[in-house]
Steps between C-alpha positions, in 0.01 A plus 500: 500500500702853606659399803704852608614652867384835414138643606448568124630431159578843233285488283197309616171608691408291794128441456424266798702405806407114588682446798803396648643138383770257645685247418762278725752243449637284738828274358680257717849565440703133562763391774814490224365830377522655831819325562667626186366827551624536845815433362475786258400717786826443678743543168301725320321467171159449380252232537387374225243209617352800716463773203323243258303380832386872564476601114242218515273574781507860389321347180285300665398808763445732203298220234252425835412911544492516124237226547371668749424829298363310204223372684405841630468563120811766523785525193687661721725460880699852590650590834659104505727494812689182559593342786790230639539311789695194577343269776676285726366145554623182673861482552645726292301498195371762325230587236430827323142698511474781215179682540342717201239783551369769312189715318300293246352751324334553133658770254285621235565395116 
C-alpha cells in the first residue's frame, strides 16, 4: 500500500477516489517514563522511552488506515496528515494519541 502526504503521486493516474480513512493510536506512556522524562525536560536532552513510544503509535495509526483503505478495495492512501496529542490522566500520568487520516484511493496499472 502507497501511503504518501501529497494529493497525488508523479507519475500515476488516480482512477477512483474511495474515501477518506483513519487510523488512531492511543499508548499509555508509564509513571518512570514520565518521571525520567520530566527529568530530561528540566536538563535538556531527548527522551528516548517517549520517541520509541510515539514511533510506535505512529505505526500502529498508519497500519489501522492502511487497513482501512484495503477494505475499500484502494492500493492507494494520499493526502496522509498525522496528528499528536498527549493526554493527561489521573495524577500526573500521561498517554500518547497519534491519529492517521488520509485519501484511499485506486491508481490505475
Amino acid at each position: 500500500m502507497l501511503v504518501v502526504t501529497t494529493p497525488t503521486v508523479e507519475g500515476k493516474t488516480i482512477t477512483n477516489y474511495m474515501g477518506i480513512v483513519t487510523g488512531e493510536a492511543i499508548m499509555g506512556a508509564n509513571i518512570f517514563k514520565d518521571f525520567f522524562a520530566g527529568i530530561r525536560d528540566i536538563v535538556g536532552g531527548r527522551s528516548a522511552a517517549y520517541e520509541k513510544e510515539l514511533r510506535r503509535a505512529k505505526e500502529v495509526a498508519i497500519q489501522e488506515m492502511c487497513e482501512e483503505a484495503q477494505e475499500k478495495g484502494a492500493n492507494a492512501v494520499v493526502g496522509v496528515d498525522l496528528d499528536y496529542e498527549t493526554i493527561q490522566v489521573g495524577q500526573g500520568g500521561s498517554m500518547l494519541m497519534v491519529s492517521a487520516n488520509g485519501t484511499a484511493v485506486r491508481f490505475a496499472n
